[in-house]
C-alpha positions in Angstrom: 0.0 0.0 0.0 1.4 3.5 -0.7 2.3 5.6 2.2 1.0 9.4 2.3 4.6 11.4 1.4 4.4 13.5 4.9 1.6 14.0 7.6 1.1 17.4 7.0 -3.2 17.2 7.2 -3.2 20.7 5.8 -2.6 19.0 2.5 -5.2 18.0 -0.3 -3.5 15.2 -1.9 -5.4 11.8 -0.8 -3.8 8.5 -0.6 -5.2 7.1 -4.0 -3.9 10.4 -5.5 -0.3 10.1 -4.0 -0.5 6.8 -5.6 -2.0 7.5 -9.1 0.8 10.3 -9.6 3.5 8.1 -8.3 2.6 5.5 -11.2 1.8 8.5 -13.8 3.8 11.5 -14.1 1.5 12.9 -16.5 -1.3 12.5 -14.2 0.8 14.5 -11.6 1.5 16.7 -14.1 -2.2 17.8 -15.9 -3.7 17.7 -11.9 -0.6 19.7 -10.1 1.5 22.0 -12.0 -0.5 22.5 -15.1 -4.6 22.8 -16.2 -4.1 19.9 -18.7 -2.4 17.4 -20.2 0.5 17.7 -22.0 0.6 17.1 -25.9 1.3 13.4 -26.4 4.5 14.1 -27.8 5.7 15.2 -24.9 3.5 12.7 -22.7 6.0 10.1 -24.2 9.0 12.0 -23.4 8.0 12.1 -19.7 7.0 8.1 -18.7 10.4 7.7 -20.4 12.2 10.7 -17.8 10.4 8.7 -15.3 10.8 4.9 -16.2 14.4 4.7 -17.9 17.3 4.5 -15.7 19.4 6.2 -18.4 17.3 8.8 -21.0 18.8 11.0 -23.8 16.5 13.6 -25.7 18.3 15.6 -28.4 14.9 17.0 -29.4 14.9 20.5 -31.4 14.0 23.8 -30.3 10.5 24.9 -28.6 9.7 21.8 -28.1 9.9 21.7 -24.6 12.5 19.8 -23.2 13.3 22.3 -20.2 9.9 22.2 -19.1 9.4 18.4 -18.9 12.8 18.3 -17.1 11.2 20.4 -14.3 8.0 18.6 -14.5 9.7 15.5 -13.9 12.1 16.6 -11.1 9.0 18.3 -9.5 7.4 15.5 -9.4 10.0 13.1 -8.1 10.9 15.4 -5.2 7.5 15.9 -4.1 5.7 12.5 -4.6 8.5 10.2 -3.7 10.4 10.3 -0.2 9.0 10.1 3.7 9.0 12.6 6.5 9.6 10.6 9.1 12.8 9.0 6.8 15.7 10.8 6.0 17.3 8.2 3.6 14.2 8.0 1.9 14.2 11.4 0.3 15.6 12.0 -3.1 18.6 14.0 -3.9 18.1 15.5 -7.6 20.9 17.8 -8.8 20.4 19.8 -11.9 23.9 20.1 -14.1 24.5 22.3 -17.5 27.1 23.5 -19.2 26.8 27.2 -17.8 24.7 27.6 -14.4 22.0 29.8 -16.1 21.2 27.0 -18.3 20.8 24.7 -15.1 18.7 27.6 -13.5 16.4 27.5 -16.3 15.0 24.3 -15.1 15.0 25.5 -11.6 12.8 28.8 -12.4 9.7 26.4 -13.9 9.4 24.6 -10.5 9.9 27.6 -8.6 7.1 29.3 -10.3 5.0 26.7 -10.0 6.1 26.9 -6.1 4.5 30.9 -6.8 1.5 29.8 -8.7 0.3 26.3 -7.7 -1.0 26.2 -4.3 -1.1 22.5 -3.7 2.4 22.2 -4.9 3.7 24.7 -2.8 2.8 22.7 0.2 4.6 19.9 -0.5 7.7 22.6 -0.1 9.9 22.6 3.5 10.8 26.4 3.0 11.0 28.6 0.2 13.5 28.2 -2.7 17.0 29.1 -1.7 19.2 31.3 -4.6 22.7 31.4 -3.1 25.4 32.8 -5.2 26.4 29.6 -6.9 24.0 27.3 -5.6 19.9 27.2 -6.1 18.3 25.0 -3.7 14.7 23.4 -3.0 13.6 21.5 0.3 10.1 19.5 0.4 8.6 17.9 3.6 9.4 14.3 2.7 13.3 15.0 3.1 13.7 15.3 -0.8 15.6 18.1 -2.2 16.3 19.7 -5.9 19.6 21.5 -6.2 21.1 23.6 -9.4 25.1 22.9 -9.2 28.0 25.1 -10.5 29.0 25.0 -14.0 32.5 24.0 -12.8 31.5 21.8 -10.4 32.8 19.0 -12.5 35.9 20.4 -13.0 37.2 20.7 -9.6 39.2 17.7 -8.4 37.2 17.4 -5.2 34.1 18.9 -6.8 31.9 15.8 -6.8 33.3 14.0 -4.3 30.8 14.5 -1.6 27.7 14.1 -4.5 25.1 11.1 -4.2 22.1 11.6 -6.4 19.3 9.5 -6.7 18.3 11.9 -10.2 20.9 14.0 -12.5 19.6 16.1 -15.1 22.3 17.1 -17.3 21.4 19.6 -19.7 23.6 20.7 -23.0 25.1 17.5 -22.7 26.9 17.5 -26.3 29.1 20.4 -24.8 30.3 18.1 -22.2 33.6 16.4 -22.2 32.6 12.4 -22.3 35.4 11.8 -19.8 33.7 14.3 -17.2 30.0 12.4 -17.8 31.7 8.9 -17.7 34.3 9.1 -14.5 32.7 12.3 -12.7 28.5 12.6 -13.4 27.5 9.2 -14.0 29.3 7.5 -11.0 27.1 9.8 -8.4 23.7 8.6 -9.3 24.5 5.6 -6.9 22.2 7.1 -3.8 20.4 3.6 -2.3 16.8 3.7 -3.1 15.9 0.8 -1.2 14.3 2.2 1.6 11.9 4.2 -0.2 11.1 0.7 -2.2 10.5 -1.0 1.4 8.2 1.7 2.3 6.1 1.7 -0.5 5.6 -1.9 -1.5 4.2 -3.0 -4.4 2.5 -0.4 -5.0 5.3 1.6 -7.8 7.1 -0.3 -10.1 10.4 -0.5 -9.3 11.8 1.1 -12.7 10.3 4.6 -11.5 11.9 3.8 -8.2 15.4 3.2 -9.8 17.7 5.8 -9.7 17.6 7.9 -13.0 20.0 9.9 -14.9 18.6 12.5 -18.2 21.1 13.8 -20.7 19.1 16.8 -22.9 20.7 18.8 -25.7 20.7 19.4 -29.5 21.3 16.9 -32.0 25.1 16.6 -32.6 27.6 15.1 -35.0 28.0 11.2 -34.8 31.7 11.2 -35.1 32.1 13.7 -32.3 33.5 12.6 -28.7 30.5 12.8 -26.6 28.1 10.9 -29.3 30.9 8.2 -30.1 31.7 8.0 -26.3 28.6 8.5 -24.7 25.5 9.2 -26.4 25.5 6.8 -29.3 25.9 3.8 -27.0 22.1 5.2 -25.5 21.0 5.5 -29.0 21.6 1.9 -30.0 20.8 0.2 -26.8 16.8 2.4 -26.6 17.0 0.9 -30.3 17.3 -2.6 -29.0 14.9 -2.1 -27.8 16.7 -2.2 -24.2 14.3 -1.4 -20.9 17.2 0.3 -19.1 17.8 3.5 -22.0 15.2 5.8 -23.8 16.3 7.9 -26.2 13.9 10.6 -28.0 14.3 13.7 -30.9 11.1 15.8 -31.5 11.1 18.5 -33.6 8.1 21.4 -33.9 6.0 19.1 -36.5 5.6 17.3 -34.0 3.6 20.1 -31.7 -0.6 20.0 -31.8 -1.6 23.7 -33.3 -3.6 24.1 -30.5 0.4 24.2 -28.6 2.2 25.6 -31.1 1.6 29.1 -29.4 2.6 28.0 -26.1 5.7 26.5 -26.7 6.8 29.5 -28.7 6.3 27.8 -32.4 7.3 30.9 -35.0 7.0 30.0 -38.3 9.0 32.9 -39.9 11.2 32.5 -36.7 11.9 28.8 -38.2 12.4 30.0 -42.1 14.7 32.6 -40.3 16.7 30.0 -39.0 16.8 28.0 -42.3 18.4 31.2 -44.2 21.2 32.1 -41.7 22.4 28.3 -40.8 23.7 25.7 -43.4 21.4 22.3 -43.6 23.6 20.4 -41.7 23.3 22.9 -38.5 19.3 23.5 -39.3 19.0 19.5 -38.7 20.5 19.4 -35.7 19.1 22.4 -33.6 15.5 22.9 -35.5 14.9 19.2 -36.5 16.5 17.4 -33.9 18.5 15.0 -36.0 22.1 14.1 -35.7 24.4 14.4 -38.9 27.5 11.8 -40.0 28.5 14.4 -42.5 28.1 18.5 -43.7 28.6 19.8 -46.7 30.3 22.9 -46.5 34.3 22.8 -47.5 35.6 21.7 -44.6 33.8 18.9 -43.9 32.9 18.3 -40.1 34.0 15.6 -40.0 37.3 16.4 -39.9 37.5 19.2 -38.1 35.8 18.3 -34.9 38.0 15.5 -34.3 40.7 18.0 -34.3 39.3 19.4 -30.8 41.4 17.5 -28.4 42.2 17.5 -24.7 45.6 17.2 -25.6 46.0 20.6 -26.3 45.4 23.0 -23.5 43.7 26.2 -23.1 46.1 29.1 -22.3 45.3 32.7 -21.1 49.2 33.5 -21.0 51.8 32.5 -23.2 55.0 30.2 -22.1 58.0 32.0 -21.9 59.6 30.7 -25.4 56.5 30.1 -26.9 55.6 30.9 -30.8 52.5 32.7 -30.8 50.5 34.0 -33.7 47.5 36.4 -33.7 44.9 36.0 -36.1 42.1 38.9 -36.1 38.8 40.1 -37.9 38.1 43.5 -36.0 34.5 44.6 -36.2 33.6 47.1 -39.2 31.9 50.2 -39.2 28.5 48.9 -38.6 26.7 47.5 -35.6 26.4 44.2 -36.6 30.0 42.4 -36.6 31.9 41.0 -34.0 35.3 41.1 -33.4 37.4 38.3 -32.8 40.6 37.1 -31.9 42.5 33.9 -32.1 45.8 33.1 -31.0 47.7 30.3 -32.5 50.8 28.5 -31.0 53.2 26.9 -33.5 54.7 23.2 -32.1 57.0 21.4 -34.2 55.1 20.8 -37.5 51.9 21.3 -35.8 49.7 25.0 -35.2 47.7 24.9 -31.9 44.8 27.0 -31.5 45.0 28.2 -27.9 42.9 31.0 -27.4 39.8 32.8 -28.5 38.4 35.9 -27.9 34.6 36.8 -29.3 32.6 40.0 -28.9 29.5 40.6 -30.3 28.2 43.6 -32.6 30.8 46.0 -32.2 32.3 49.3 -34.6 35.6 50.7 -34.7 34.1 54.0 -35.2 31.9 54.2 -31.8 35.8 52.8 -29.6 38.5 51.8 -31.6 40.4 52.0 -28.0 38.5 49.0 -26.6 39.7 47.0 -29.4 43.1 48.6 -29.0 43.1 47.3 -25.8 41.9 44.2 -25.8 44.4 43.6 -29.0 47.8 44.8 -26.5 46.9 42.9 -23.9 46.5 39.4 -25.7 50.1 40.8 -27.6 51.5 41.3 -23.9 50.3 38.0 -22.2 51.5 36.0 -25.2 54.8 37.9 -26.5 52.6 37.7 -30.3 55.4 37.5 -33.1 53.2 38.1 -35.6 49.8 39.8 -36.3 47.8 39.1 -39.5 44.6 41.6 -39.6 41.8 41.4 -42.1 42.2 44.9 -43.8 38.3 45.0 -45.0 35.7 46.0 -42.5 37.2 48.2 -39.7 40.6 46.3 -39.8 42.3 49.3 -42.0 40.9 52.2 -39.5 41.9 50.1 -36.6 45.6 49.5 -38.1 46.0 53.1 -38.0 45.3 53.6 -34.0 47.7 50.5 -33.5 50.3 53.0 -32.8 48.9 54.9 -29.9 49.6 52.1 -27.1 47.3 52.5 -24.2 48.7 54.6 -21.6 48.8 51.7 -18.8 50.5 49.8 -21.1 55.0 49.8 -21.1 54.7 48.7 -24.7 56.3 49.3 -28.1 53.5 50.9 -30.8 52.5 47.6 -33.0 52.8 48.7 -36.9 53.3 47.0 -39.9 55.7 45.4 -40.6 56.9 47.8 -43.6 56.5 50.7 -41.5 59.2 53.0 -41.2 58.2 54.2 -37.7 60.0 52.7 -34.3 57.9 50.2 -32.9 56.8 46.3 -32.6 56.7 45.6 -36.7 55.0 42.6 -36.4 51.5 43.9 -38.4 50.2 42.2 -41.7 47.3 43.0 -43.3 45.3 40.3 -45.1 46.3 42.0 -48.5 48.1 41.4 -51.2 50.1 44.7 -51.1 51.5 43.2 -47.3 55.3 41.9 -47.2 54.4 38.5 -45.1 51.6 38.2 -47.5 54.0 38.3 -50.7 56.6 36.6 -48.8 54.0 33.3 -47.9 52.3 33.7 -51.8 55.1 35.2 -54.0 55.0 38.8 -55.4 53.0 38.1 -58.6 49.5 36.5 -56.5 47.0 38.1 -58.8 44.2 39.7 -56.9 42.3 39.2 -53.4 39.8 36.5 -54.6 43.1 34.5 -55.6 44.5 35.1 -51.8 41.4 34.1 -49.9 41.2 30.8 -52.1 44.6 30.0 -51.7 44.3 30.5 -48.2 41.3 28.5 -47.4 43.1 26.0 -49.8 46.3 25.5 -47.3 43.8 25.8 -44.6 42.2 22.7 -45.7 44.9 21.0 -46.7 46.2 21.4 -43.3 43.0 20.1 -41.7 43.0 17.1 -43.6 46.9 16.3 -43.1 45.8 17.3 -39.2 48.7 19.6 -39.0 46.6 21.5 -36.5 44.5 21.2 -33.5 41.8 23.1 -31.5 42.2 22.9 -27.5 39.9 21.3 -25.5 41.1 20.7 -21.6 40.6 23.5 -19.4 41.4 24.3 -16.1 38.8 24.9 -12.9 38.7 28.7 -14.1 35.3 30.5 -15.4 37.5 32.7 -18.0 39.1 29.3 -19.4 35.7 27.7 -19.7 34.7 30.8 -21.8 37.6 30.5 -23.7 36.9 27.2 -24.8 33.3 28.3 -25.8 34.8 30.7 -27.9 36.9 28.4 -29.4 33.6 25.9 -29.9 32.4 28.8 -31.8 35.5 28.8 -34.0 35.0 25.4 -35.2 30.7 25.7 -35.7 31.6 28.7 -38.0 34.7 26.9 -39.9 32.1 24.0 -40.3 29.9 26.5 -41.7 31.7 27.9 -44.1 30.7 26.9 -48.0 31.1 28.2 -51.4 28.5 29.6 -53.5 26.4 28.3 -55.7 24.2 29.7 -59.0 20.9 28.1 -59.4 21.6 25.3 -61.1 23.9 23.9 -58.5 27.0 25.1 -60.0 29.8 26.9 -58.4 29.8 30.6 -58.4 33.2 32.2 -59.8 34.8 35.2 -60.1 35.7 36.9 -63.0 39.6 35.1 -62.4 37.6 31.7 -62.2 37.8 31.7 -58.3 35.6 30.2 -55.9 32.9 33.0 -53.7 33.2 31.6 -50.2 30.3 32.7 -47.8 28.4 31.9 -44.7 24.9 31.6 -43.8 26.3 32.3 -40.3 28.5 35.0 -38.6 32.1 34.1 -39.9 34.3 36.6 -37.9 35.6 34.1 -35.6 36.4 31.6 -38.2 38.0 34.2 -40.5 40.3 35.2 -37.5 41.4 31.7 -37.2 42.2 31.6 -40.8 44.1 34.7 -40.9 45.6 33.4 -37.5 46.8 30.5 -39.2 48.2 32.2 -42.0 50.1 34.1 -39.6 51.7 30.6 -38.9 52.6 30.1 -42.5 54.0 33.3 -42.8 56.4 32.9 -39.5 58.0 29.5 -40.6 58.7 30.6 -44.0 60.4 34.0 -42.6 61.9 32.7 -39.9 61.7 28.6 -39.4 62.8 28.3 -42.8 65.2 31.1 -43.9 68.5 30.3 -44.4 71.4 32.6 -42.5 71.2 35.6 -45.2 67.5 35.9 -45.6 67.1 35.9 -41.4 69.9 38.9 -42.6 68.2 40.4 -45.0 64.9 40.0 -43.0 66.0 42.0 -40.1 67.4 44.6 -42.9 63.8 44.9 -44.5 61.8 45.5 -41.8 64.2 47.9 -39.7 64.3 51.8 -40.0 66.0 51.6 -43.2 63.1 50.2 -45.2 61.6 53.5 -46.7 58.8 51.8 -48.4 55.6 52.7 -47.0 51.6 51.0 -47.9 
C-alpha cells in the first residue's frame, strides 16, 4: 500500500492520489502543475524521464525539453520520499554547461512553487538562490539543487555528490570523460528504503535511480556521441528497458500548442536562411548528422578538438605565438574576434579565442586597441595578420597609440618605417608577409582568400593543426573554450556559392565565392591566424642565415617603403 509522502493534514492530496501520480507522471502533471495534459509528444518524453534508468532527448527547439525536465524533477521530489525517513528522500541535482542554463530548469518549479497552491505545500521552505548554488527542500526529506557549471571540473568537486536523479542539460558540450568518470558514477544514492516503504504499490523502474542527458542533436563522429551518447541511441533501439532515447522536432507540436511552446514559423524559415542544412538539422529538427557539406567537412574538423591541447590565457616564456584577427567594421552588426595560434613542431595549436559581439571601430577603436595589447603582452605575439576589410584598415591606423597603462612598443606594420613592434600584416596582397608566404605576382584578393582556405584545408585534412579542449577549474578558461567551440561551428559553416543550377559561383579570375549563412568573424580570425603561422616558418623557421639577414634589414628603420 502506498504511504502518504508527509503527515502534513493541511494538505489536499489523498492517498489514491499520492499513488496514481506516483505510477503516472503525467497525471501528476495535468492535476498539479498544469490545467491539462500535455501534448502526447511530450506525454511520451516524460513516462520515459520517469521509467528509464538512463534517458537521452536531443529533441529540437521549442519543443519543450526544459519544461518536462522540471515537470519530472517536481514531481520526483515531491511524490517520492517520507518525513519521518531521511534516507528516503531524493537528492536531484540539476547540471549544465553554464549555471544559467541549469537555472532555467530551476525557475519552472519555482514558479509553480508561486502559482500552484497545492504544490507549494509539498515545499519545506522557500527556494533558496545562493550565489552559486539554487536550492529546493520538500517535507518528505527530498531536495532539488542547481550545481555550478564547474563543479565538475574541480578535483574534489563531486566528491561528496550522491544523487538519486541528474539532469544534465547541453550535454553534447560536455567532455565524455567528465559524464563517464565524474556525473554518472554519483547517481549511486540507495533507493531501497523508499522501495520498502512503499511496496508493491510503484514499479520499481520509477523507483530506480535515474540519470537524463538533454541537448541538440550533434555530429555522430564527435566525442560525446561516439563515447557516450551513441551507446544510449543503440541500446533504446534494441529495444533495451534500461535506455530511452527521443528527438522531436516542432511538426511534431498539436496547433492548439504551437503558441505555447513559442512555435514561429518565420522564426523557423529565419533559421533555415542564416544556418547551413547540416546545422538547421541538428538544432530545428533534432536529428544528428554523420556528415556536412560545406568545404571543410565536419567531419574532420571536430575531431581536431582534443584535450591534448590545453587552453592558455598567457603564453609560455619561449613560446611561438601568432594572432589572427577580424576587427569589427563600421556597422553594428559584426563581431570582433581574436584567435591566438601557438606553432609546435610541424603542428599549429589554437589556444585562445576571444569573441565580442556587434561592435564598430568608429563608436571605440580604444576597446579593441586594448583588448588587442593585452593578448600581444600576455603571449609575446610574433606576428599579427589583420583582415584589412571592414574596420581592420581604421583600426591599423590607432595601432600606434599604445594605451597609456601599457609599457609597450606601438604595433605597426611590418613595412612601416616608424619605431615600434613591426610585427602587423594585413590580409592584402600589397603586405610583405603576404607576398613573402604567396610570391609577389598572386593576382588579386579572390586568388588570396582561395589560396588561403586551400592551405587551410589542406592542413586540416593532413591534421597539421588542432583546437584545445582541456581547461582548467577557471570561469574565464571555460569561456575561452566556448569561444573556441564557436570557432569550429563557423569553420564547419563555411561553404562556397552556388548559382541556381547547382553550379559553383566564380569570379571573373575563375575563383571560388566563399560565404556563410552564419557569422564568420571568428572563423576568419582563425584563418588569418593561421596564415600568420605560415608566414612565420617561411620567414623565420625556414630562412637560411642571409634571408634571417636580410629579413631584419627589411623590416628595420631603413626600409623607406611605405603602404
Amino acid at each position: 500500500m502506498a504511504v502518504a509522502i508527509y503527515k502534513d493534514k493541511r494538505s489536499a492530496w489523498s492517498r489514491q492520489m499520492i499513488t496514481d501520480f506516483q505510477n503516472d507522471i503525467c497525471i501528476f502533471v495535468s492535476v498539479v502543475l498544469e490545467d491539462k495534459m500535455p501534448p502526447p509528444f511530450q506525454r511520451l518524453r516524460l513516462r520515459e524521464m520517469a521509467e528509464k534508468r538512463f534517458f537521452l532527448d536531443l529533441s529540437g527547439v521549442n519543443v519543450g525539453k526544459t519544461r518536462n525536465a522540471a515537470h519530472y524533477v517536481a514531481w520526483r521530489a515531491s511524490c517520492f520520499g517520507n518525513a519521518d525517513d531521511i534516507d528516503a528522500g531524493q537528492e536531484i541535482a540539476i547540471l549544465s554547461h553554464t549555471f544559467r542554463g541549469a537555472k532555467l530548469v530551476f525557475d519552472y518549479v519555482e514558479g509553480w512553487y508561486y502559482t500552484r497552491p497545492e504544490f507549494r505545500k509539498q515545499f519545506k521552505k522557500k527556494p533558496i538562490h545562493a550565489p552559486d548554488i539554487w536550492t529546493a527542500e520538500f517535507k518528505n526529506n527530498s531536495s532539488i539543487r542547481v550545481l555550478p557549471s564547474n563543479i565538475v571540473r574541480l578535483s574534489e568537486g563531486l566528491a561528496g555528490e550522491r544523487w538519486n536523479v541528474v539532469i544534465v542539460d547541453e550535454i553534447t558540450k560536455f567532455p565524455p570523460n567528465i559524464i563517464s568518470s565524474k556525473i554518472d558514477t554519483r547517481v549511486n544514492r540507495p533507493h531501497e528504503k523508499l522501495s520498502l516503504l512503499l511496496g508493491n504499490s510503484v514499479p520499481e523502474k520509477i523507483l530506480q535511480n535515474h540519470t537524463i542527458y538533454l541537448g541538440n542533436a550533434c555530429w555522430t563522429f564527435s566525442p560525446i556521441y561516439r563515447e557516450i551518447l551513441g551507446n544510449i541511441v543503440e541500446k533504446a533501439k534494441d529495444k533495451d528497458s534500461d535506455y530511452g532515447f527521443q528527438s522531436w522536432n516542432y511538426t511534431a507540436i498539436p496547433k492548439d500548442w504551437e503558441k505555447a511552446l513559442g512555435v514561429d514559423e518565420k522564426l523557423t524559415k529565419k533559421h533555415h536562411s542564416e544556418m547551413s542544412q547540416a546545422v538547421f538539422d541538428m538544432l530545428v529538427m533534432g536529428i544528428c548528422q554523420n556528415s556536412s557539406e560545406g568545404y571543410y567537412p565536419a567531419e574532420l574538423v571536430i575531431p581536431l578538438q582534443t584535450n591534448d591541447v590545453k587552453v592558455e590565457l598567457i603564453g609560455d616564456e619561449d613560446g611561438i605565438y601568432i594572432l589572427g584577427t577580424d576587427p569589427a567594421g563600421t556597422e553594428n552588426k559584426s563581431d570582433f574576434s581574436m584567435c591566438v595560434w601557438k606553432i609546435v613542431g610541424e603542428m599549429a595549436h589554437l589556444v585562445y579565442g576571444y569573441r565580442q559581439r556587434r561592435v564598430e571601430i568608429s563608436g571605440n577603436p580604444n576597446a579593441m586597441l586594448e583588448l588587442i595589447y593585452d593578448v600581444v603582452q600576455k603571449f609575446r605575439i610574433k606576428l599579427i595578420v589583420m583582415d584589412w576589410g571592414g574596420g581592420g584598415g581604421q583600426l591599423a591606423g590607432h595601432l600606434f597609440q599604445v594605451p597609456k597603462e601599457l609599457n609597450m612598443y606601438p604595433i605597426v606594420k611590418m613595412e612601416d618605417v616608424r619605431d615600434g613592434q613591426h610585427i602587423l600584416c594585413m590580409f592584402q596582397i600589397p603586405s610583405r608577409g603576404i607576398k613573402k608566404l604567396f610570391g609577389e605576382s598572386i593576382g588579386g584578393d579572390d586568388i588570396l582568400i582561395n589560396r588561403s582556405h586551400t592551405l587551410f584545408q589542406s592542413a586540416i585534412e593532413n591534421k597539421k593543426i588542432a583546437f584545445a579542449g582541456s581547461v582548467g577549474e577557471g570561469r574565464k578558461e571555460q569561456e575561452i573554450i566556448e569561444n573556441i567551440v564557436n570557432v569550429i561551428n563557423e569553420i564547419i559553416a563555411i561553404d562556397r556559392k552556388k548559382d541556381t543550377d547547382g553550379n559553383f559561383s566564380l569570379t571573373g579570375k575563375g575563383q571560388f565565392k566563399f560565404f556563410s549563412k552564419g557569422r564568420k568573424d571568428s572563423a576568419m580570425s582563425a584563418l588569418y591566424g593561421f596564415i600568420g603561422t605560415l608566414i612565420y616558418r617561411k620567414l623565420y623557421m625556414e630562412a637560411t642565415e642571409e634571408e634571417e639577414s636580410n629579413y631584419y634589414t627589411r623590416f628595420g628603420e631603413s626600409d623607406e617603403e611605405t603602404d
